[in-house]
C-alpha positions in Angstrom: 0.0 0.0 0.0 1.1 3.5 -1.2 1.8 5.6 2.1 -0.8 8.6 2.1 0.6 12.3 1.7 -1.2 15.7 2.2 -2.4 17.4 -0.6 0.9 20.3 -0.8 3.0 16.9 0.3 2.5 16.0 -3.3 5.6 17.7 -5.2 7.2 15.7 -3.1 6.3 12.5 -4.5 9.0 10.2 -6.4 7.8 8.8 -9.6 8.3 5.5 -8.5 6.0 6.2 -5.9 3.7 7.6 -8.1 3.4 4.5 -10.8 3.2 2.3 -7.3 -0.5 4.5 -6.5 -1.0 4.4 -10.3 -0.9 0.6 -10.7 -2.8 0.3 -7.1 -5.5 2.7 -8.1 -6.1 0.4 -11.1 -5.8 -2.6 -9.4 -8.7 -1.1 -6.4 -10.8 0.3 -9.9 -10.5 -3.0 -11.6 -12.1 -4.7 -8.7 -14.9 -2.5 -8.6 -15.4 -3.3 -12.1 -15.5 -6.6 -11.3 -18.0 -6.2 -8.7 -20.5 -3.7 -11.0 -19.9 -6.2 -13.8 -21.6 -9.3 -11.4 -24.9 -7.1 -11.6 -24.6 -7.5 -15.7 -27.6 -5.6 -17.5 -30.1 -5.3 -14.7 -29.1 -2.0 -13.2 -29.9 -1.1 -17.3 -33.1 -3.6 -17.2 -34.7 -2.0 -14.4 -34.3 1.4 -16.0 -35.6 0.4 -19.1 -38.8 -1.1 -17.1 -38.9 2.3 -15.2 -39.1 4.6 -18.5 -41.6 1.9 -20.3 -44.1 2.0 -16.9 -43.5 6.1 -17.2 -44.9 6.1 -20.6 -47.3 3.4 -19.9 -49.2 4.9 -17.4 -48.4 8.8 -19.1 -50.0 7.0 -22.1 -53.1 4.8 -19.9 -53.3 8.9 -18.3 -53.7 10.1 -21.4 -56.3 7.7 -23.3 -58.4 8.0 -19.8 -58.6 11.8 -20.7 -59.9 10.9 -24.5 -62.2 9.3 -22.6 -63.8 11.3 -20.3 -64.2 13.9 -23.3 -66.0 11.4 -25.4 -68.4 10.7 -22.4 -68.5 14.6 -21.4 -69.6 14.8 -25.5 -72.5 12.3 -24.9 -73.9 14.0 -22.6 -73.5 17.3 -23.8 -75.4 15.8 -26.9 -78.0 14.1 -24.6 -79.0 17.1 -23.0 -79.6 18.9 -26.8 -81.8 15.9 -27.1 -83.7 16.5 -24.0 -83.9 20.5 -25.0 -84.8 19.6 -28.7 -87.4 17.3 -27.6 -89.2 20.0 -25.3 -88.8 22.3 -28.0 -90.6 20.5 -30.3 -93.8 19.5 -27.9 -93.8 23.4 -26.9 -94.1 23.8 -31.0 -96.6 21.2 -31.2 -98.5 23.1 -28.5 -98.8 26.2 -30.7 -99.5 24.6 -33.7 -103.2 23.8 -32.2 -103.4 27.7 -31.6 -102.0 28.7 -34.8 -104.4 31.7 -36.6 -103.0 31.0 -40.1 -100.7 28.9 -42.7 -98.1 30.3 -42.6 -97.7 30.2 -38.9 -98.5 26.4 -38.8 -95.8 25.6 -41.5 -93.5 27.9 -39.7 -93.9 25.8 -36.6 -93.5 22.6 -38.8 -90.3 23.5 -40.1 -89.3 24.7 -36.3 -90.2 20.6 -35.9 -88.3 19.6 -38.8 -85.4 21.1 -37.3 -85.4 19.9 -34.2 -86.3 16.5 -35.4 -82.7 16.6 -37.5 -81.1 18.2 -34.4 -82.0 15.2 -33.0 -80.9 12.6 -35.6 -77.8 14.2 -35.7 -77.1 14.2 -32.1 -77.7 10.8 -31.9 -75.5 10.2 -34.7 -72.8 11.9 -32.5 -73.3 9.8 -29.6 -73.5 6.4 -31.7 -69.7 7.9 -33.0 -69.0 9.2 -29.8 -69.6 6.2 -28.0 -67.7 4.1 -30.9 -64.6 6.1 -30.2 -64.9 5.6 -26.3 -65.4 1.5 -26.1 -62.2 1.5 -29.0 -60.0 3.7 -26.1 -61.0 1.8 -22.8 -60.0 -1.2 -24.8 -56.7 -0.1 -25.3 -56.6 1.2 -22.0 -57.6 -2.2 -21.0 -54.9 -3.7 -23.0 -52.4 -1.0 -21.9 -53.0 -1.7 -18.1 -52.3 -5.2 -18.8 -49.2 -4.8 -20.2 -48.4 -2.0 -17.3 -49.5 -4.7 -14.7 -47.1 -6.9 -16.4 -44.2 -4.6 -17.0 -44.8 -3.5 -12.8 -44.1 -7.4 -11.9 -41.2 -7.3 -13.8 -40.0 -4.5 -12.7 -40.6 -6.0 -9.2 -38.6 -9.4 -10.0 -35.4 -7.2 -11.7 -35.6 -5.3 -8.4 -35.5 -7.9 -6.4 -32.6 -9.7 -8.2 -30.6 -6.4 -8.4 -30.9 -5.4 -4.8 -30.0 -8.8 -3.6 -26.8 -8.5 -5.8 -25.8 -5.3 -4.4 -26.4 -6.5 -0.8 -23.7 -9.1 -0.9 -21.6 -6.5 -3.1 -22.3 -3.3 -0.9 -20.3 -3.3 1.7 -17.1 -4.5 -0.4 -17.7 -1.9 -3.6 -18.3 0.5 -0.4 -14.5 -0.2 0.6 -13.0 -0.5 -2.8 -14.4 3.2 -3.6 -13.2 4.4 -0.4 -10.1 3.3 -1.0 -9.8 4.2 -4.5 -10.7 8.0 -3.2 -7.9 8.1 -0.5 -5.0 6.5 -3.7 -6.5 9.4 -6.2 -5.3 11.8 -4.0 -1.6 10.9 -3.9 -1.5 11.6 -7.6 -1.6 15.2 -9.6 -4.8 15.9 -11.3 -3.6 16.2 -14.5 -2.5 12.7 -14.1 -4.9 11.1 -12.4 -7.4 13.2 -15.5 -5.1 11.2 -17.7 -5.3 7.9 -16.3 -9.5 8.4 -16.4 -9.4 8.9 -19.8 -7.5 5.8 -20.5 -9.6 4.1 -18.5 -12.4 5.1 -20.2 -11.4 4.7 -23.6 -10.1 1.4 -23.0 -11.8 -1.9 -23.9 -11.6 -3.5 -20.3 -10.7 -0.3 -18.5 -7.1 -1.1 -18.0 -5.0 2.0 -18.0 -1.9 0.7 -16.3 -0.5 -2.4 -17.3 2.2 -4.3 -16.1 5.0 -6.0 -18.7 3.8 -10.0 -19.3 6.2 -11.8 -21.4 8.5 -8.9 -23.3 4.6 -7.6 -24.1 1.9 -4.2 -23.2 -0.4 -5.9 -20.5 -2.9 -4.2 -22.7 -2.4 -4.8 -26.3 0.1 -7.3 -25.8 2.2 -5.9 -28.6 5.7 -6.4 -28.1 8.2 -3.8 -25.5 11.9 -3.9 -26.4 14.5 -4.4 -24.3 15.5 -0.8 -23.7 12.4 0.4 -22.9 11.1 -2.5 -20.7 14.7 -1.6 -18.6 13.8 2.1 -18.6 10.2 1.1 -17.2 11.9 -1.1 -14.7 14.1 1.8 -13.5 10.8 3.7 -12.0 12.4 7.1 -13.4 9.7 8.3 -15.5 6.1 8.0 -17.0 6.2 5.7 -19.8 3.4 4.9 -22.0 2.8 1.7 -24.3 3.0 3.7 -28.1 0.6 1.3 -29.1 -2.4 1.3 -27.1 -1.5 4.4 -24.9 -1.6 2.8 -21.8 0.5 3.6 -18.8 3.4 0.7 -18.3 4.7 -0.7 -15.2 6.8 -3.3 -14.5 5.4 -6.5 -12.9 7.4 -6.5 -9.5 6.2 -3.5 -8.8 3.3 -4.5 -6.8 3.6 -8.0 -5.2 2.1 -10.4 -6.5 -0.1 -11.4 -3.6 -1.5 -7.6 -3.6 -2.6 -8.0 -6.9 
């Protein structure tokens, strides 16, 4: 284990010192790796069921508000029924007190009218209606799927957070520790090394030699260089793959 320094302490830092934290920090990150990758997809699974329920229910929400405006429509149209309907027994009233003609056939057509008013709200509420029964049976259908989608969600749950209680605890002291090695090394380095580690396949960033090769891309180190990386003098990355090399004694073996 790399000894801790303060923050100003770190100028003071030998580079051998500093490719000791580099390859420990990668070791500590690598194990966390390890641990995130035991959870596999479902971390992604259960976010996935999360945003499908979302729109689910935004979309069950949204049919159920078609809805109600159809039914608000039928009766809207039901009451110009009911209004038509007095209408035309208050014109049948007046037609028997009618002085002329013209004032009968006046009423008639103020009957006619009425009559169509009628037809024609009816046809609204038969369409009305139509539309309604199609939406509640997608709602229907919708809530199924939601109902399904929700026990999923339940089981994925279930499976991820009894994953990440036997993992907790030791991701817990692998981060921790990981915290208290990044602060040994420089930002600009430490910015390096995350970038590496990002961009890299398997999110190695430094690699010890194995057999005259990069850990990394396992292309070949000559002889020169792999002596200047054992001396510990300087920073030395792989020109292949860009990775940070270290030789492999300089963490034991039973650390790694």
């Amino acid at each position: 284990m790399v000894k801790e320094k303060k923050a100003h302490d770190l100028s003071e830092i030998t580079v051998e010192e500093i490719l000791r934290a580099l390859y420990e920090l990668q070791l500590v990150d690598s194990a966390t790796d390890k641990i995130r990758i035991l959870r596999g997809e479902l971390p992604l699974e259960v976010q996935d069921l999360e945003d499908e329920i979302a729109g689910l229910e935004t979309r069950v929400a949204n049919l159920e508000e078609e809805v109600k405006g159809y039914n608000d429509a039928v009766s809207k149209k039901k009451n110009e029924i009911v209004d038509a309907e007095n209408l035309i027994k208050k014109y049948e009233e007046q037609q028997k007190n009618v002085r002329n003609n013209r004032e009968f056939d006046s009423l008639s057509k103020e009957i006619e009218f009425q009559t169509l008013e009628i037809e024609l709200c009816e046809k609204r509420i038969k369409e009305f209606t139509g539309k309604a029964d199609e939406k509640n049976k997608i709602i229907e259908e919708s809530k199924s799927v939601l109902e399904e989608r929700k026990q999923d969600l339940e089981d994925k749950k279930g499976e991820l957070d009894e994953i990440i209680a036997d993992t907790q605890k030791e991701e817990e002291e692998m981060i921790k520790k990981s915290d208290r090695i990044q602060k040994l090394i420089e930002p600009r380095l430490l910015t390096a090394y995350q970038r590496i580690r990002t961009n890299a396949r398997n999110g190695l960033a430094v690699v010890p030699i194995e057999r005259d090769a990069c850990g990394g891309c396992f292309n070949k180190i000559p002889p020169q260089r792999q002596l200047d990386i054992k001396s510990r003098k300087k920073i030395i990355v792989c020109e292949y793959c860009g990775r940070i090399l270290v030789d492999d004694e300089i963490v034991p073996k039973e650390e790694g």
